[in-house]
C-alpha positions in Angstrom: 12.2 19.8 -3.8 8.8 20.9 -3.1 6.2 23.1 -5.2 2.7 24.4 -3.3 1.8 20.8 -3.5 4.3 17.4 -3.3 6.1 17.2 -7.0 5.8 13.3 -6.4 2.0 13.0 -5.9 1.5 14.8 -9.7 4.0 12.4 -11.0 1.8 9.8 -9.5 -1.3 10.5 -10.9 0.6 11.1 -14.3 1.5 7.5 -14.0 -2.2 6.0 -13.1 -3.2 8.1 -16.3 -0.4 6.2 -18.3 -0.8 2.5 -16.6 -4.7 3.2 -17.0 -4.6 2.9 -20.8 -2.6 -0.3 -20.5 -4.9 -3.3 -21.6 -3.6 -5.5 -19.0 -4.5 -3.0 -15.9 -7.0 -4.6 -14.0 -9.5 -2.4 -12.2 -8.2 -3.8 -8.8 -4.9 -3.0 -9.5 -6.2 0.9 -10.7 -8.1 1.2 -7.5 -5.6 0.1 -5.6 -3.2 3.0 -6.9 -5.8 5.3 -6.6 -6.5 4.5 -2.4 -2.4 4.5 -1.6 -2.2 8.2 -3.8 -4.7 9.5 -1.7 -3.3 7.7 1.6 0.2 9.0 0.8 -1.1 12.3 -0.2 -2.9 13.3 3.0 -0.6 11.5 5.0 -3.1 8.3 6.6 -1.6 5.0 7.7 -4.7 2.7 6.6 -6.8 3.2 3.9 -9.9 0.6 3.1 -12.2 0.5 0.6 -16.0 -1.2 1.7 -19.0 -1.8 -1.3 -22.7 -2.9 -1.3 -22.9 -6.7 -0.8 -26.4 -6.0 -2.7 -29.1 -3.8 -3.0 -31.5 -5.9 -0.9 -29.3 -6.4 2.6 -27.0 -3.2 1.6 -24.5 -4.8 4.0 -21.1 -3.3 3.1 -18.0 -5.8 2.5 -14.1 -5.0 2.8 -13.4 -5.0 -0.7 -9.7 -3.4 -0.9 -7.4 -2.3 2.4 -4.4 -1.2 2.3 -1.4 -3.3 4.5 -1.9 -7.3 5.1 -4.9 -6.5 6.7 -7.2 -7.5 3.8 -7.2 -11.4 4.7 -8.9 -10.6 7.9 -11.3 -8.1 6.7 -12.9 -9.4 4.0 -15.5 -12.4 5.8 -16.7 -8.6 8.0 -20.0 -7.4 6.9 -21.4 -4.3 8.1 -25.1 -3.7 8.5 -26.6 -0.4 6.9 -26.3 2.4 9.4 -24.1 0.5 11.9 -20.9 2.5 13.1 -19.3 5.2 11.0 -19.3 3.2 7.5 -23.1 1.9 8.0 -23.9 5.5 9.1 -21.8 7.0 6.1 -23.1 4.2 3.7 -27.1 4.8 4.9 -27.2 8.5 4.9 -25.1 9.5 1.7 -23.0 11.9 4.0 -19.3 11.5 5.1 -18.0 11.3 8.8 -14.7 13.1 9.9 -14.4 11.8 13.8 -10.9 13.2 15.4 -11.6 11.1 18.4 -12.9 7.6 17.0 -12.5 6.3 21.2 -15.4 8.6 22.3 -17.5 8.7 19.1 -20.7 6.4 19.6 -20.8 5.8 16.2 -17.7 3.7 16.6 -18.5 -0.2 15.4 -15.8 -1.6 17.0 -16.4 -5.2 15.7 -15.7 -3.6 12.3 -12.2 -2.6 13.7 -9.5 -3.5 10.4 -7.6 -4.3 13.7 -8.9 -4.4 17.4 -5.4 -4.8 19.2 -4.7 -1.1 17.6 -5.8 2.3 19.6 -7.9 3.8 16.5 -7.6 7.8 17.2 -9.0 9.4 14.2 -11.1 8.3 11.1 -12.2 10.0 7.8 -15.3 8.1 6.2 -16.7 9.5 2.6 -19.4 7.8 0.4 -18.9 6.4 -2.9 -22.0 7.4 -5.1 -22.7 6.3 -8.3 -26.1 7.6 -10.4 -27.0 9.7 -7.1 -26.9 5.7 -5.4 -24.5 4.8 -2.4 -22.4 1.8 -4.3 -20.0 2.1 -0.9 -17.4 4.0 1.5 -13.7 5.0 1.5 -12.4 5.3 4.6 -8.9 6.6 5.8 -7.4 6.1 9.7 -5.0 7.4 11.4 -2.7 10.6 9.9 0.9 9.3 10.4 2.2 12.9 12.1 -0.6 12.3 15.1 -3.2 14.7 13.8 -6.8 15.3 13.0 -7.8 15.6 9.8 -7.9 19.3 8.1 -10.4 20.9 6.2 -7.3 20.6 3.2 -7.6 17.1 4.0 -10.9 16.8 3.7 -10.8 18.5 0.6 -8.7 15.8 -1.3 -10.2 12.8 -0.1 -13.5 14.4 -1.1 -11.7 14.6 -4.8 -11.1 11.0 -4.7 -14.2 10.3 -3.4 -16.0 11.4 -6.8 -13.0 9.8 -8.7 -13.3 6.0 -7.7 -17.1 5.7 -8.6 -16.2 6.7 -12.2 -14.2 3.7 -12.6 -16.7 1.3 -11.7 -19.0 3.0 -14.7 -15.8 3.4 -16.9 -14.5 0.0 -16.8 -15.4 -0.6 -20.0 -14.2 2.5 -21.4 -10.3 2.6 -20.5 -9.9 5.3 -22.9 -12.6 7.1 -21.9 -11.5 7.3 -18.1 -7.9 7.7 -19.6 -8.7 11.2 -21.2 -10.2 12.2 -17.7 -6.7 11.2 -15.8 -5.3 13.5 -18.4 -7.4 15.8 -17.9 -6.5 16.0 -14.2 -3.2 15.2 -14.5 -2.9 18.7 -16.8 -4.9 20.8 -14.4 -2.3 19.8 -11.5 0.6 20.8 -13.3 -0.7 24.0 -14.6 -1.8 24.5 -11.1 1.2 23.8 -8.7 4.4 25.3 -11.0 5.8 27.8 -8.3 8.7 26.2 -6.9 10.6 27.1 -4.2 11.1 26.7 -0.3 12.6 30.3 0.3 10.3 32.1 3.0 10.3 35.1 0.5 8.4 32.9 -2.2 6.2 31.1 0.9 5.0 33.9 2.4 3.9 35.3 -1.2 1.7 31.7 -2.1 0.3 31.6 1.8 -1.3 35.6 1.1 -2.6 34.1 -2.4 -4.3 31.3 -0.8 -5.5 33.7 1.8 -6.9 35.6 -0.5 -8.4 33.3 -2.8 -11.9 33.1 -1.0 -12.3 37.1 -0.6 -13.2 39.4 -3.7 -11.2 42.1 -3.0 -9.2 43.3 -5.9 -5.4 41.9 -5.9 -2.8 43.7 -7.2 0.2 41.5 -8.1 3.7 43.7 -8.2 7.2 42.5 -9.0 9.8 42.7 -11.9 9.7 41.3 -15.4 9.9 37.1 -15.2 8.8 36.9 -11.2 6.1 34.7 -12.5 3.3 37.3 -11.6 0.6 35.4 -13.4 0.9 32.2 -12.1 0.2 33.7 -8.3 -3.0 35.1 -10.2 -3.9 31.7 -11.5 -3.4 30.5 -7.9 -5.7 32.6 -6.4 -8.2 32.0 -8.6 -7.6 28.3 -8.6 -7.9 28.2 -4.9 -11.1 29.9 -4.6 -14.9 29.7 -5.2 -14.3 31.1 -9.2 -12.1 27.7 -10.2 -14.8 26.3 -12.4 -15.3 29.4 -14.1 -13.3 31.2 -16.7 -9.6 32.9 -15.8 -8.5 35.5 -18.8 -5.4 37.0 -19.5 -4.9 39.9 -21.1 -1.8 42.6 -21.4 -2.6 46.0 -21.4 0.3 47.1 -22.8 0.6 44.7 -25.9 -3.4 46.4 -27.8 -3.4 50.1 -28.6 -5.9 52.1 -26.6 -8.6 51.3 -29.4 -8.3 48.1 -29.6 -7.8 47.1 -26.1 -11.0 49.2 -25.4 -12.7 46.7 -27.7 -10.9 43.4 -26.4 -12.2 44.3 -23.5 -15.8 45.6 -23.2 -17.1 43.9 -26.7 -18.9 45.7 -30.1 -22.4 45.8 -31.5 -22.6 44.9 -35.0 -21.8 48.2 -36.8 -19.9 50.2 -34.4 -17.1 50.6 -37.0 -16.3 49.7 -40.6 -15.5 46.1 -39.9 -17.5 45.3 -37.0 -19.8 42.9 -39.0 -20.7 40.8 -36.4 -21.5 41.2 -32.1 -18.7 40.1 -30.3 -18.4 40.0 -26.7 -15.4 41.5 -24.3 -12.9 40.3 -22.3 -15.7 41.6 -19.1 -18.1 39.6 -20.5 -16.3 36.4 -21.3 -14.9 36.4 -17.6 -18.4 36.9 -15.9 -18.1 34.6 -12.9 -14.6 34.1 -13.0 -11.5 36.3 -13.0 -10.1 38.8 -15.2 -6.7 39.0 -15.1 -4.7 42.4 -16.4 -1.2 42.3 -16.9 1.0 45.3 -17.2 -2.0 47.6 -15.8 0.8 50.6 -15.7 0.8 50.3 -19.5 -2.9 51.5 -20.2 -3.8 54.4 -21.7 -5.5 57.3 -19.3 -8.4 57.2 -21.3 -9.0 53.4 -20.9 -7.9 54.1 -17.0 -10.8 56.4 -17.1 -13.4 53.6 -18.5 -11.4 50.6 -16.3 -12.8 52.5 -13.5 -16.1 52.6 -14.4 -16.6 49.2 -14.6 -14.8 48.1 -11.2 -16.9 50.6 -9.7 -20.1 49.9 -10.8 -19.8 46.0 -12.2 -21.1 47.1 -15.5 -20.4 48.7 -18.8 -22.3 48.9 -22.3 -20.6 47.6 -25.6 -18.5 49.7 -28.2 -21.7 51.3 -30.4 -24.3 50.2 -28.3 -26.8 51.5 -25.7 -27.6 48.2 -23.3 -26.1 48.1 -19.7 -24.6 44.8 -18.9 -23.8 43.9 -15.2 -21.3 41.4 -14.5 -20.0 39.7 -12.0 -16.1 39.6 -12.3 -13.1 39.3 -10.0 -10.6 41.5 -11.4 -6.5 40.7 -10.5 -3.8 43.2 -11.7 0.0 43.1 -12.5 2.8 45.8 -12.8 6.3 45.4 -12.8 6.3 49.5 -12.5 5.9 51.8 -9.6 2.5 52.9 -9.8 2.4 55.1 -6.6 5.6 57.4 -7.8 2.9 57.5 -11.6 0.2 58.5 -9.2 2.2 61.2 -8.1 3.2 62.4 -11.2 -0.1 62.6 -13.1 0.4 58.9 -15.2 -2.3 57.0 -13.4 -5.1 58.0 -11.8 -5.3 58.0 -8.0 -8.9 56.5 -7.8 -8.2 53.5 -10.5 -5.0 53.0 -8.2 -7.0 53.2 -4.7 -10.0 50.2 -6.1 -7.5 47.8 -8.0 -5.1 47.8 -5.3 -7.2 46.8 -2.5 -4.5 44.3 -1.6 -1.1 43.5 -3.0 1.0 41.1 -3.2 4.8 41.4 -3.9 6.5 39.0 -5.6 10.5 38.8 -4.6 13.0 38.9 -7.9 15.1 36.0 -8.4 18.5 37.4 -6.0 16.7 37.9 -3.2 15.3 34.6 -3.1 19.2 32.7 -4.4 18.1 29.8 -2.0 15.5 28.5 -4.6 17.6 28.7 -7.4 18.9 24.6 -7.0 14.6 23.8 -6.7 14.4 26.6 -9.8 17.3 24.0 -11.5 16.3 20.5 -11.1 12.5 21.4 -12.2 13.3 23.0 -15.3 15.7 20.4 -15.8 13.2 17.9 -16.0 10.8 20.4 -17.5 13.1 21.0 -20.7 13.9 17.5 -21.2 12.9 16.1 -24.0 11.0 13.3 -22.8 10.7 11.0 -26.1 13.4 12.5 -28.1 15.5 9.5 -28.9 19.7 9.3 -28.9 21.2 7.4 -31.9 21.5 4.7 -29.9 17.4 4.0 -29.3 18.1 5.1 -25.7 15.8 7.7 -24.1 17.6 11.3 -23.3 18.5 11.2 -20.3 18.0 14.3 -18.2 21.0 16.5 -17.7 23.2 16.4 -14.2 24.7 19.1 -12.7 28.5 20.2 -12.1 28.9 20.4 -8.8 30.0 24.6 -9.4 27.1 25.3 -11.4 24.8 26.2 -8.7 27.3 28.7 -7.5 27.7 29.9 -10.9 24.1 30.5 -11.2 23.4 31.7 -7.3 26.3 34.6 -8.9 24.2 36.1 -11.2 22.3 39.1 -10.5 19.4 37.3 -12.9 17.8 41.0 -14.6 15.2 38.7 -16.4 14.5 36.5 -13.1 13.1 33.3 -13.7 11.9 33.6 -17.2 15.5 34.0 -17.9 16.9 31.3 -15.4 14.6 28.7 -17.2 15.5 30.5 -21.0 19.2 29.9 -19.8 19.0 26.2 -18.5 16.7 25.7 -22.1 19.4 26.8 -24.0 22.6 24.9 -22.1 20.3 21.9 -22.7 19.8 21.9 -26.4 23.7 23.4 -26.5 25.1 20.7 -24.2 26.3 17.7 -25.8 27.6 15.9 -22.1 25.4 14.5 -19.8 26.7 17.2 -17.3 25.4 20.6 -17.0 29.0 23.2 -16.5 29.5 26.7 -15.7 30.6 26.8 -19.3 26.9 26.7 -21.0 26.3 29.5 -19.2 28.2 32.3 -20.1 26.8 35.3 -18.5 27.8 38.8 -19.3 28.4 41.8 -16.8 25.5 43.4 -16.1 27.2 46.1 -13.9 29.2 49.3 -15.5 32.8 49.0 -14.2 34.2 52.0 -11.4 36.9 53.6 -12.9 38.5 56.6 -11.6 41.5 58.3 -12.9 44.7 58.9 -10.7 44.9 62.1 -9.5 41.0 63.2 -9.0 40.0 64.4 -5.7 38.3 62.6 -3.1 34.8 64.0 -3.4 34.8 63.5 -7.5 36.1 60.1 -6.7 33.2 59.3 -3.9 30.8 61.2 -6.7 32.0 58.8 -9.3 31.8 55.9 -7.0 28.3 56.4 -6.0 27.0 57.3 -9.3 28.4 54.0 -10.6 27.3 52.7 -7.8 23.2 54.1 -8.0 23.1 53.4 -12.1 23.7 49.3 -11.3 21.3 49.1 -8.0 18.4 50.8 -10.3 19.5 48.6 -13.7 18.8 45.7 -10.9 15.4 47.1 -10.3 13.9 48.3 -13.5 14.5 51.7 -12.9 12.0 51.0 -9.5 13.8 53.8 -7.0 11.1 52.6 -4.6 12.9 49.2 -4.5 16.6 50.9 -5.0 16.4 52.8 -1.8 15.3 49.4 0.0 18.4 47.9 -1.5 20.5 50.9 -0.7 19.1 51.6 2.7 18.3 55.2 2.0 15.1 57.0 2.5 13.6 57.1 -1.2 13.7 60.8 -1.5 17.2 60.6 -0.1 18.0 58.7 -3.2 16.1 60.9 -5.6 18.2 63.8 -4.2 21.3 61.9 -5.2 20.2 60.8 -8.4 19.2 64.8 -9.0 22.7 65.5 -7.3 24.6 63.2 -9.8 23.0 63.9 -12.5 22.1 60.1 -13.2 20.0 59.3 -16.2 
C-alpha cells in the first residue's frame, strides 16, 4: 500500500522518535538510523557521513558510511576545499553532480571505493551555529538516475536534522519532542491513500497547484476527503509555514459567519467587549480554507467577493482598511454552476474562486482502493496500547478473504468517511481476530422495481426508468450534473426525463 509518500518511511521515523527517548540509544546508533532513512527514502545505494577533524586543519574524517565500507574509510582525510566534500565543507553550499566521471571537483583518492564507476553524487553541509561541523553525502540512486529536485528536497530536511543532535545530545527529551513533532506533521500530511489513477491524478493537480496562487476550488460528494487535498496543496507550497484555517460555511448563520470571518472592533454590538480578529486576518500569509462555499448566505457571497477581489476588508464596526495577503481554497459537494443558473450563487463569486478545480472521485468509482482504504484504517483504528485480559497487546484485525468483495459491493453514499466509520465500528463490535462480511451489515440503498402484471409496456419502461433515475441521483447527492455522466445522457436530456417522470 502506498499513500503520496512511502507508509514505511513515516513508520520509520515514528520509531527513531520512540528509540530516541531510550536511555541506552547511543548517538551513533541515532545517526546511523537517521543516514539509512534518508538513503532508503530517496532511494541511494551509499550514504556517508564526513565531520571537522578540528577547527585549525578543518580536514574532514569519514565518521559514519553506510555498507562495510567504514573500515576503509575512516584513516581518509580530506583537505578543506578538495573534491566535492572539501568544496561542500569550505564554501557552506551543497553540490548535486549527475555525472561525478566528468565533474573536476571529483577527489578521486576520497573514493569510499575506487574499483566502483561512481555516476552521480549528492553532497549537503552540516551547519551547526551558522559553522560547517561537516558533510552528508549520498551516491548512487539504485533505479540509475540523477537526483530530483524532490530529492534534493529531503536530503536538504535531513541535512538541518543531523546537526541538532550533535547540540541535543544532552537533551534526549528535548530532541525527542522535535521527532514528535515531525513524526505528527507527516502523518497529518500524507493520509490520502490509494493507487487508483482516479485518486492519482487528483493529488498530481494538487501538487501542481501548490506553488501558484490561483484560487482552487475543491468539488466532490460528502466524505471524499475534500479537505485533506486542500491541506496538501498548501502543505506543498510556499504558504507551509504559515497558518492553514478551516472554516464551514454552512455550520455559522450569516451573522456570525460574517464576524468569524472578517473580525469586530470593540463595540460593534452588545457583547463585542473586546477586538478580535477574523478568520482573513488570522490566515494572512497562509491559506483560508472554506468548506461548503454553496452553503453561504448571498449577502456574505456579496462581501466574500469583495475581499478576493481586492485583498482587503474593514472589521465589523469599524472604519480601518486592512490588506491581506491570503490564499483562499474552496469546497462544495453541490452543483454550483446549475445555482449560478438559477439565481443561488453569484456568477462573479463563482468565476474568481473557481479559477481551477479539482474533482475529487466518490468512493465507487475508485473500488480498486478500497483494500489500501482497509488495511490503513485497520491499523488506524487499532487500539495501539489497549491491553487483552491476557497482558497481550490487541492485535490488529485480519481480513476474511470475502470481505473485500463485500465491501467493493457497496455503493458507499457516505464514501470514505463512512468506509472508515464502518471498519471503526466492526472493530470495536468484533470479538475474533478476523474481520467477516458479517460486521458489516449494509442496507439497500436502492428502491426496489416493481411493476404489476398486466401494465403496459410504456408504463412499465416509465416505471423502470423512474426507479431507475431516483437511485443514480440518491448515488450522487441529487448532482444531475454527475447523474447524466453516470447515465450517459446529455444533462438536459436527463432534466427532461426527470420533468417527464415527474421525479422528486
Amino acid at each position: 500500500m502506498k499513500l503520496i509518500d512511502n507508509q514505511a518511511n513515516i513508520q520509520t521515523i515514528r520509531k527513531i522518535s520512540s528509540q530516541f527517548k531510550t536511555v541506552s540509544m547511543e548517538i551513533d546508533e541515532l545517526l546511523s538510523m537517521v543516514i539509512n532513512t534518508a538513503a532508503e527514502i530517496v532511494g541511494t545505494k551509499y550514504a556517508s557521513l564526513l565531520l571537522l577533524q578540528d577547527e585549525k586543519t578543518k580536514k574532514l574524517q569519514y565518521y559514519q558510511s553506510s555498507g562495510d565500507h567504514m573500515g576503509e574509510l575512516k584513516d581518509i582525510k580530506i583537505p578543506p576545499g578538495v573534491g566535492i566534500a572539501g568544496t561542500v565543507s569550505k564554501t557552506g553550499k551543497m553540490i548535486i553532480s549527475n555525472d561525478v566521471q566528468n565533474d573536476t571537483r571529483w577527489y578521486k583518492k576520497a573514493n569510499e571505493e575506487g574499483s566502483v564507476q561512481v555516476k552521480s553524487i549528492a553532497c549537503l553541509p552540516l551547519i551547526l551555529d551558522k559553522k560547517v561541523i561537516g558533510v552528508i553525502q549520498f551516491r548512487d540512486k539504485t533505479s540509475g538516475e540523477g537526483f530530483s529536485d524532490m530529492d534534493i528536497d529531503v536530503l536538504g530536511k535531513f541535512s538541518r536534522m543531523i546537526p541538532q543532535f550533535f547540540q541535543a545530545s544532552k537533551s534526549r527529551r528535548a530532541l525527542g519532542k522535535e521527532f514528535d513533532r515531525l513524526k505528527d506533521k507527516y502523518m497529518q500530511r500524507y493520509t490520502i491513500v490509494g493507487e487508483s489513477e482516479a485518486i492519482q491524478k487528483c493529488i498530481s493537480m494538487a501538487e501542481r497547484l501548490a506553488n501558484s496562487k490561483a484560487s482552487v476550488m475543491i468539488t466532490g460528494e460528502s466524505g471524499t476527503g475534500k479537505e485533506l487535498f486542500a491541506h496538501l496543496i498548501h502543505d506543498r507550497g510556499p504558504r507551509q509555514t504559515q497558518p492553514f484555517i478551516s472554516v464551514s460555511c454552512g455550520a455559522l448563520p450569516a451573522s456570525i459567519l460574517e464576524r468569524e470571518l472578517f473580525g469586530h472592533e470593540k463595540g460593534a454590538f452588545t457583547s463585542a467587549d473586546s477586538t478580535k480578529i477574523g478568520l482573513f486576518e488570522a490566515a494572512h500569509r497562509g491559506t483560508l480554507f472554506l468548506d461548503e462555499i454553496g452553503e453561504m448566505p448571498p449577502d456574505m457571497q456579496v462581501k466574500l467577493l469583495r475581499v478576493v477581489q481586492e485583498e482587503s476588508f474593514i472589521r465589523l464596526g469599524g472604519t480601518e482598511t486592512i490588506k491581506v495577503d491570503v490564499r483562499i481554497i474552496t469546497a462544495t459537494n453541490r452543483d454550483l454552476e446549475e445555482m449560478v443558473r438559477e439565481g443561488k450563487f453569484r456568477q462573479d463569486l463563482y468565476y474568481r474562486i473557481h479559477v481551477i478545480g479539482i474533482e475529487v472521485p466518490p468512493l465507487r468509482d475508485r473500488r480498486e482502493d478500497i483494500p489500501d482504504l482497509v488495511t490503513y484504517f485497520i491499523k488506524k483504528h487499532t487500539p495501539q496500547r489497549r491491553q487483552t485480559d491476557t497482558g497481550e497487546s490487541q492485535p490488529i484485525k485480519k481480513v476474511n478473504k470475502s470481505l473485500l468483495a463485500h465491501l467493493k459491493g457497496h455503493s458507499w453514499p457516505g464514501n470514505i468517511r463512512e468506509l472508515e466509520n464502518s471498519i471503526e465500528r466492526a472493530i470495536v463490535l468484533t470479538d475474533s481476530d478476523e474481520l467477516t462480511p458479517e460486521a458489516f451489515p449494509f442496507e439497500s440503498q436502492n428502491t426496489p422495481i416493481e411493476v404489476d402484471v398486466g401494465a403496459s409496456l410504456k408504463e412499465a419502461n416509465d416505471a423502470f426508468r423512474q426507479t431507475f433515475i431516483t437511485n443514480t441521483l440518491k448515488s450522487t447527492g441529487g448532482n444531475r450534473t454527475k447523474a447524466a455522466k453516470i447515465l450517459n445522457v446529455q444533462r438536459s436530456y436527463l432534466s427532461r426525463l426527470i420533468k417527464e417522470l415527474q421525479i422528486n
